[in-house]
C-alpha positions in Angstrom: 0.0 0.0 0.0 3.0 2.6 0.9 4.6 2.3 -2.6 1.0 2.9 -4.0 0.8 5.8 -1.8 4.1 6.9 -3.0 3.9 6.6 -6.2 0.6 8.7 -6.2 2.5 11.5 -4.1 4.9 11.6 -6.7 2.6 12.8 -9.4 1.2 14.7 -7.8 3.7 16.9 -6.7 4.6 16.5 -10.8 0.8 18.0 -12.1 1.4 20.7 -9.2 4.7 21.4 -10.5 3.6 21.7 -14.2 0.1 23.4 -13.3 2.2 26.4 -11.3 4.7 26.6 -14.4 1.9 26.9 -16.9 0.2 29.4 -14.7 3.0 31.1 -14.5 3.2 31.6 -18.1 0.0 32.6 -18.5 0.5 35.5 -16.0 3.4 36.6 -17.8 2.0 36.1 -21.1 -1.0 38.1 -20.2 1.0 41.1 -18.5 3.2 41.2 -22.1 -0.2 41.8 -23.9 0.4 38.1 -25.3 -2.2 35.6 -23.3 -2.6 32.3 -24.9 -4.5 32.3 -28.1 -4.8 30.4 -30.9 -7.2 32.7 -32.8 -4.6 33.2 -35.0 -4.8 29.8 -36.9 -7.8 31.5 -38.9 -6.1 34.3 -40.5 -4.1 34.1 -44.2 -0.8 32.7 -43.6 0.4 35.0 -46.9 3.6 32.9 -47.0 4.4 31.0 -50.1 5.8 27.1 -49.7 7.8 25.8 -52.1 6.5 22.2 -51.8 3.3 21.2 -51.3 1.6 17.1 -51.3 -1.8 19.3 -50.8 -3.0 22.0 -52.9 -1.8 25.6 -50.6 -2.4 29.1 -51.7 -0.5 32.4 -49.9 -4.2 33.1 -49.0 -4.7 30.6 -47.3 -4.9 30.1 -43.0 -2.2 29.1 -40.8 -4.0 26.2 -39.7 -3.9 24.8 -43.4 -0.5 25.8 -43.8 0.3 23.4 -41.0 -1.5 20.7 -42.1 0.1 21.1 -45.5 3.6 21.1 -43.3 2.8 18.0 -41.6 1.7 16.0 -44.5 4.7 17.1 -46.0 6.6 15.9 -43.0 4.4 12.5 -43.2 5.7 12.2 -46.4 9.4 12.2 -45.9 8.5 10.1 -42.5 7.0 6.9 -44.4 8.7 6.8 -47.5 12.3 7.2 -45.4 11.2 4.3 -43.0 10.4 1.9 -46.0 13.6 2.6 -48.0 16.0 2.8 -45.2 14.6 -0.7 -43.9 15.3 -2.2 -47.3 18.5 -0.9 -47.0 19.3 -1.7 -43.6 18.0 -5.2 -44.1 20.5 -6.1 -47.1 23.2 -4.1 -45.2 23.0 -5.8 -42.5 22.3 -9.3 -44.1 25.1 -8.8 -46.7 27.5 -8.3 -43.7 27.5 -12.8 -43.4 27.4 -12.7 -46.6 30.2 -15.4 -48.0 31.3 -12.6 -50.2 34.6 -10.7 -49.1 33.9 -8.2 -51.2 30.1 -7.9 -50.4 30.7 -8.1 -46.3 33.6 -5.4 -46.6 31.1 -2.9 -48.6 28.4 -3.0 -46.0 31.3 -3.0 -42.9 32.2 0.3 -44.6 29.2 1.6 -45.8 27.9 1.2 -41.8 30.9 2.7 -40.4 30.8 5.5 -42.7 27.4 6.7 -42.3 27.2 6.0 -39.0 30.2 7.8 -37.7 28.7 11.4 -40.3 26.2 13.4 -38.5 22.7 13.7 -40.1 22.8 17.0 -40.8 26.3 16.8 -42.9 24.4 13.9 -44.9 21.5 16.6 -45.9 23.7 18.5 -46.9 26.1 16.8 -49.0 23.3 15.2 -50.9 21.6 18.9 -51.2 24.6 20.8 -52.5 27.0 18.2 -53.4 24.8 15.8 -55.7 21.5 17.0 -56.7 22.3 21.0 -56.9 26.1 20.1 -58.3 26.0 17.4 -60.2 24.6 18.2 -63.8 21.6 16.1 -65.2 20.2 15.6 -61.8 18.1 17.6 -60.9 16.1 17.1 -64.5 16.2 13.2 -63.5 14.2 14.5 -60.6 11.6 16.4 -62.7 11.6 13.5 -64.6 10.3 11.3 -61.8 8.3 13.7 -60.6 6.4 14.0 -63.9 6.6 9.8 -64.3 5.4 9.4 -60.5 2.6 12.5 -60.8 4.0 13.3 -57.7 5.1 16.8 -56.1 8.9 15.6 -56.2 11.5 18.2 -56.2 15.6 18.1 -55.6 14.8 19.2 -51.8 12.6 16.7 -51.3 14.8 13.8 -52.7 18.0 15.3 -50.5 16.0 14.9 -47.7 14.7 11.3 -48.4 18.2 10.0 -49.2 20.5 11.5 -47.0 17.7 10.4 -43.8 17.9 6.8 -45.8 21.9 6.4 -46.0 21.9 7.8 -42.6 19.1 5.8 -40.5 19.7 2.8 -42.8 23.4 2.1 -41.8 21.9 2.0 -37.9 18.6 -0.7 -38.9 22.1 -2.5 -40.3 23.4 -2.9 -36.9 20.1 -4.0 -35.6 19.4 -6.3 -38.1 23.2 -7.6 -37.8 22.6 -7.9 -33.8 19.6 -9.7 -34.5 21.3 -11.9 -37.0 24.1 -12.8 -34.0 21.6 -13.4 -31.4 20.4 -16.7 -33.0 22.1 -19.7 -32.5 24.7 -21.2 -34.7 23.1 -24.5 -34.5 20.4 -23.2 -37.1 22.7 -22.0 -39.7 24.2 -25.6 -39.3 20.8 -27.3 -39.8 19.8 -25.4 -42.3 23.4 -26.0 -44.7 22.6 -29.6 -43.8 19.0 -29.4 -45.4 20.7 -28.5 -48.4 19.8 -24.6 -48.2 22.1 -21.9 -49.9 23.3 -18.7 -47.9 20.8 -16.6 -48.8 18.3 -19.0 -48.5 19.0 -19.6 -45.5 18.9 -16.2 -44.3 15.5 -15.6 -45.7 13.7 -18.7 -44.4 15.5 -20.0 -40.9 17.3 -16.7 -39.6 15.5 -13.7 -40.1 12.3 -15.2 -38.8 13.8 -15.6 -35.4 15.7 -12.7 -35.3 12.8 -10.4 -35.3 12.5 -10.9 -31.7 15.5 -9.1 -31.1 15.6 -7.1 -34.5 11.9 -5.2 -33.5 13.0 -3.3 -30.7 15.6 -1.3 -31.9 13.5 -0.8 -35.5 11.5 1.2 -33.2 13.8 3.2 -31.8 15.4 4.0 -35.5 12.5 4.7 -37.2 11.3 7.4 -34.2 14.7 8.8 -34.7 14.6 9.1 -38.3 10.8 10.8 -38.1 12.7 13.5 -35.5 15.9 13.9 -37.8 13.0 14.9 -40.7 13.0 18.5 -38.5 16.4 19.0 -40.0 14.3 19.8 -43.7 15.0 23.5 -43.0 18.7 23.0 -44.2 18.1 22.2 -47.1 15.0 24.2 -48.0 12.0 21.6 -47.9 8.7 22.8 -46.7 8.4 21.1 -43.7 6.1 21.1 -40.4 9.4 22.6 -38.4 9.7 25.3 -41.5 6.2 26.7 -41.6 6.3 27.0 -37.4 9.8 28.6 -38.0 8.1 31.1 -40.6 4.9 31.3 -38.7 6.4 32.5 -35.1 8.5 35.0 -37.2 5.6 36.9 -38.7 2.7 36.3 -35.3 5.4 36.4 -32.8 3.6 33.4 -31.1 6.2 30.9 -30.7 4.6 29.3 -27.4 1.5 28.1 -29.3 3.5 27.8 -33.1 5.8 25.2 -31.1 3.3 23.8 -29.0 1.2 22.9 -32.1 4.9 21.0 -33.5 5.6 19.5 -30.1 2.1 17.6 -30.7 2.4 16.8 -33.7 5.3 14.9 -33.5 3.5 13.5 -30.2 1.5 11.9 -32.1 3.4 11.0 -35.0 6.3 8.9 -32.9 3.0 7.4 -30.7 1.7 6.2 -33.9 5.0 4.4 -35.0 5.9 3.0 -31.2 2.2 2.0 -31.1 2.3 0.3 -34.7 6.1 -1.1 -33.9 4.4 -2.8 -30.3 1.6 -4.2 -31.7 3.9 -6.2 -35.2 6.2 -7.1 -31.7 3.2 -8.9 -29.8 2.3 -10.7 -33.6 6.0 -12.0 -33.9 6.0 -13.4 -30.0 2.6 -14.9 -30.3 3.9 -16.2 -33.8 6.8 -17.5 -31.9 
């Protein structure tokens, strides 16, 4: 009963402490002529974006830019998890591979991307390869036209460098995962007559999502907050519009409130979806 008792006291005293700092705020906001409102949401956001998956006018309200931002955001967020699984998957597979040549490529390709900072990996793929390199960024329009899709070189800097970059870390999961099962099964599996890759795909990865799952989640929340870096290289992001939006209202508590939210719910959806394949594969198991 006494830990129960503590444990209530404890948050408790937590709700007091963030009911008095909110209050607070709101004091201090209201005394500065700048109380809490979010009547602002209503009114033309006159900003132009240079992106958009949805149709966005300068006329139209903040509130739509934002949604525009975030589906922008969602964008990046789902395409960047498929891809940089893929990748992560054969990176990490291909490092048992049988292949020197193969295994050395993925040892480096991890410990290169790994060891760069996600914001040097926007950037080299922004200025570097698809503003620098002549042809590319017509092969962009190109895809954009083939796909029908609002594709542009910001975009596709974005995508890759947050692919190379969270893909080379699903490679160390997936390689962890790989370790963690028992040698025994690669041995009855060659003795069955299966090949390498084979063996991999049907006898190895299936029990080394148990421990592979986990850290997925964990990468593929990071990857969704490392999207926030989309100002560097121009892309008309949820973190962009807030940016752009505090400047011209000067209401950066409820701007950044709105972002802090959104990205609430955006890494609860992903833990959420990540928990629920978890308890499949365990029941599976």
């Amino acid at each position: 009963m006494l830990p129960i008792l503590f444990q209530a006291a404890i948050g408790l005293l937590v709700l007091g402490a963030i009911a008095l700092v909110l209050s607070n705020l709101q004091v201090n906001l209201i005394r500065r002529g700048l109380g809490l409102s979010f009547d602002w949401l209503g009114r033309p956001a006159r900003f132009p974006l240079a992106q958009g998956f949805l149709p966005y006018k300068t006329a139209d309200s903040y509130a739509w830019a934002f949604v525009v931002g975030f589906v922008n955001s969602l964008q990046v967020v789902v395409v960047g998890l498929v891809l940089s699984t893929i990748l992560g998957v054969l990176a990490g597979a291909a490092s048992f591979s049988g292949n020197w040549l193969l295994r050395q490529l993925a040892n480096v390709y991890v410990a290169v991307a790994r060891n760069i900072p996600p914001l040097l990996h926007l950037l080299f793929w922004y200025f570097v390869v698809f503003t620098t390199l002549p042809g590319v960024r017509g092969h962009v329009n190109a895809l954009a036209a083939w796909l029908r899709l609002p594709i542009s070189v910001e975009f596709m800097a974005l995508l890759v460098g947050l692919t190379v970059y969270t893909g080379a870390y699903i490679a160390e999961v997936v390689r962890g995962g790989i370790n963690s099962v028992p040698r025994g099964q690669w041995e009855a599996a060659r003795s069955l007559g299966l090949n390498e890759g084979r063996t991999l795909r049907l006898v190895v990865l299936p029990q080394a999502l148990r421990a592979i799952l986990p850290g997925l989640n964990s990468q593929y929340i990071n990857l969704a907050k490392n999207s926030t870096l989309a100002i560097a290289v121009g892309y008309s992001d949820i973190f962009s519009i807030v940016n752009t939006t505090f400047t011209q209202t000067g209401r950066s508590i409820e701007a950044f409130v709105i972002l802090l939210l959104g990205f609430l719910v955006l890494d609860l959806l992903i833990s959420g979806g990540m928990n629920l394949l978890n308890q499949v594969v365990l029941r599976r198991g």
